[in-house]
N, C-alpha and C positions, 0 to 999 in steps of 0.2 A: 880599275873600274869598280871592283868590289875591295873594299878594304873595313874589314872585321877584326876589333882588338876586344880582347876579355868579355868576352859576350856568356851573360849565362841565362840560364833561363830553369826555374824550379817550376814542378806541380805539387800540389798537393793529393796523393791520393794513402785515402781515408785516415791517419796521424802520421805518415811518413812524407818526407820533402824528398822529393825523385829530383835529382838534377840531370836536366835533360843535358843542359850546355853549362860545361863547368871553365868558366876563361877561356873559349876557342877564340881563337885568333888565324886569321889565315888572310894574302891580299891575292885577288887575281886580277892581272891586268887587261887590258883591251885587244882584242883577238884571241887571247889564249883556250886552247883545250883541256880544263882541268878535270880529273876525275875525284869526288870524296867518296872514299868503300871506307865501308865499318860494317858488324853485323846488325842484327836486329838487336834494337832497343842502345843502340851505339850514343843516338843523338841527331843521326841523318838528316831522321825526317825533321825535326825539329827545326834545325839548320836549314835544310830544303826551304819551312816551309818561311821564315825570318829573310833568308837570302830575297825570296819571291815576293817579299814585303804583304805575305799573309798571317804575318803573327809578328809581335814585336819581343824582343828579351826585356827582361826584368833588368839588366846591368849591361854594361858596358855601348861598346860605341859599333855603327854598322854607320858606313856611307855607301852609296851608289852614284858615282861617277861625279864626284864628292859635297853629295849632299848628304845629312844628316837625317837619316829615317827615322830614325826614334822619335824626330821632333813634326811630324808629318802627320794629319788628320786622318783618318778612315777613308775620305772620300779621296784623300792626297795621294794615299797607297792605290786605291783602288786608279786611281788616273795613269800612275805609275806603272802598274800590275798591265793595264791594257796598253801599253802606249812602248815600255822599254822591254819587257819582260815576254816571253814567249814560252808557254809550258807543255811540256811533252810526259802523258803519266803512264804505269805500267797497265794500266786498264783502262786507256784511250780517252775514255770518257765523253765519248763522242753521241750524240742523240742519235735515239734506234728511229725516230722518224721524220729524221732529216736524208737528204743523199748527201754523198763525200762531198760535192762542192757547196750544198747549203752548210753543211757543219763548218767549212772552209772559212764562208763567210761570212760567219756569227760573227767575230772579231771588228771586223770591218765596217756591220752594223749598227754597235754598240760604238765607234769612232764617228757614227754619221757622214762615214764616207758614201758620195754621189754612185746610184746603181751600174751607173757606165762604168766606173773604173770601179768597182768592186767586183764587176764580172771580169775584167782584163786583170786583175792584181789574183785572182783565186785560179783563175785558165793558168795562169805564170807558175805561182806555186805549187800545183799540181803537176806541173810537166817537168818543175824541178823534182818530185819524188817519185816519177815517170808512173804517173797515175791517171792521166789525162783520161785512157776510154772508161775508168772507172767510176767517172765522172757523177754520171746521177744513179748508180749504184746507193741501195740502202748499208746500213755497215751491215745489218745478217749476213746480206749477199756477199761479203767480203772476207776472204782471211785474216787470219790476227797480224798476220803481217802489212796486207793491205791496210786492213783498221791504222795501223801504226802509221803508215805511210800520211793517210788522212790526218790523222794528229801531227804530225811533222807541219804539213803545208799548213795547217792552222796557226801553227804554233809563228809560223812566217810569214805568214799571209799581209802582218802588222809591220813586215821592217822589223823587228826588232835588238837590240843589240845586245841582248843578252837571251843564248836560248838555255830553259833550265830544265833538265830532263830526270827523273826519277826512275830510276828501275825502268828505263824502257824497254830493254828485253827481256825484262823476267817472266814473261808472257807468252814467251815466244821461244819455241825452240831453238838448236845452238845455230842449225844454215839459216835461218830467218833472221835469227838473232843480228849476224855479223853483215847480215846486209843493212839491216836497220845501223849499225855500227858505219858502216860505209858511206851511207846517207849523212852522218853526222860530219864523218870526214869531209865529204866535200863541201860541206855547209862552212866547217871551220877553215877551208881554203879559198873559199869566197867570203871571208872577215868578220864569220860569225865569232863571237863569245861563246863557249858552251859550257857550261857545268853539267857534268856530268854522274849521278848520286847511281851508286851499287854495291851489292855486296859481293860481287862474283869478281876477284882477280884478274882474272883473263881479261876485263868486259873493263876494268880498271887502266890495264897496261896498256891499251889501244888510245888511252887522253897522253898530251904531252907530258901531263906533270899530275901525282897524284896527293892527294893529302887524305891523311889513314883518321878516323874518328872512333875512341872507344871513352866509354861512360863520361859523355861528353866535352872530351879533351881533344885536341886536334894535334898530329903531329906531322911533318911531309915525309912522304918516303920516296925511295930512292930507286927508278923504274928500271 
């Protein structure tokens, strides 16, 4: 599904070239649970954000389900971004004046899907994160765990076949934390994709298969 060869990507900040992604390479295929941990400033997010076809590399080659992203328009990601891609971040990012099922069904909105099955497709993915009476809750009114919960069913609300998650529990304490963990699981048992980006081990060893990222090199390790 995902297959990344020599991908790198520089910045420039103020006369020094930072390489974010120095030749990462890694393929993940269709269902799998992968987790990438590295630390801060590893290249993660970078890659996160490349994978999520919200930034492109300077080098090498990225497909998604084997088309060629590099050679794709802004509006072509952007179609992609709502359509395949499903994103789950450490800070939910969820509107404080929306309720959980309006933030639900922004995604949905932005597809022009018909309001009858947009209220049936957000009722669905809510009961899958067993969120349902939270329903027209504001997110204040909610825990960081519920918050998350909300971002989950967003992030699904589209179908999508790749869900891509960033530090979703760095947010969140460690029993919050492994529920939101749990939720993923059963996501990838019913033939989700998920990438999974952290820097916390423990939070690592819970994907089937991990691959280790530092100053922008990828390597797999061995759970």
């Amino acid at each position: 599904m995902i297959d990344i060869k020599d991908l790198s990507k520089i910045y420039i900040v103020g006369d020094e070239r930072v390489h974010a992604l120095d030749h990462a390479t890694l393929h993940i295929y269709p269902e799998e649970f992968v987790s990438i941990i590295g630390p801060s400033g590893s290249g993660k997010s970078t890659l996160m954000n490349i994978i999520g076809c919200l930034d492109v590399a300077d080098a090498g080659s990225y497909y998604l389900d084997g088309m060629p992203i590099e050679s794709y328009t802004e509006n072509q990601l952007a179609a992609i971004r709502n359509r395949k891609i499903g994103f789950v971040f450490q800070n939910f990012n969820l509107i404080p004046k929306l309720s959980a099922e309006e933030n639900v069904e922004l995604p949905l909105i932005y597809q022009k899907v018909k309001r009858a099955e947009r209220a049936v497709r957000v009722k669905e993915a809510l009961e899958r994160v067993g969120l349902t009476k939270r329903a027209k809750h504001l997110p204040t009114e909610l825990s960081g765990g519920q918050q998350q919960r909300v971002a989950i069913a967003r992030a699904i609300v589209t179908d999508p076949k790749l869900i891509l998650a960033d530090e979703p529990t760095g947010a969140l304490d460690s029993k919050t934390g492994h529920e939101i963990i749990d939720i993923f699981h059963e996501l990838h048992s019913q033939g989700n994709t998920i990438v999974l980006i952290t820097h916390d081990n423990d939070i690592a060893k819970q994907a089937s298969r991990s691959i280790h990222i530092l100053d922008g090199k990828t390597t797999e390790v061995k759970l």
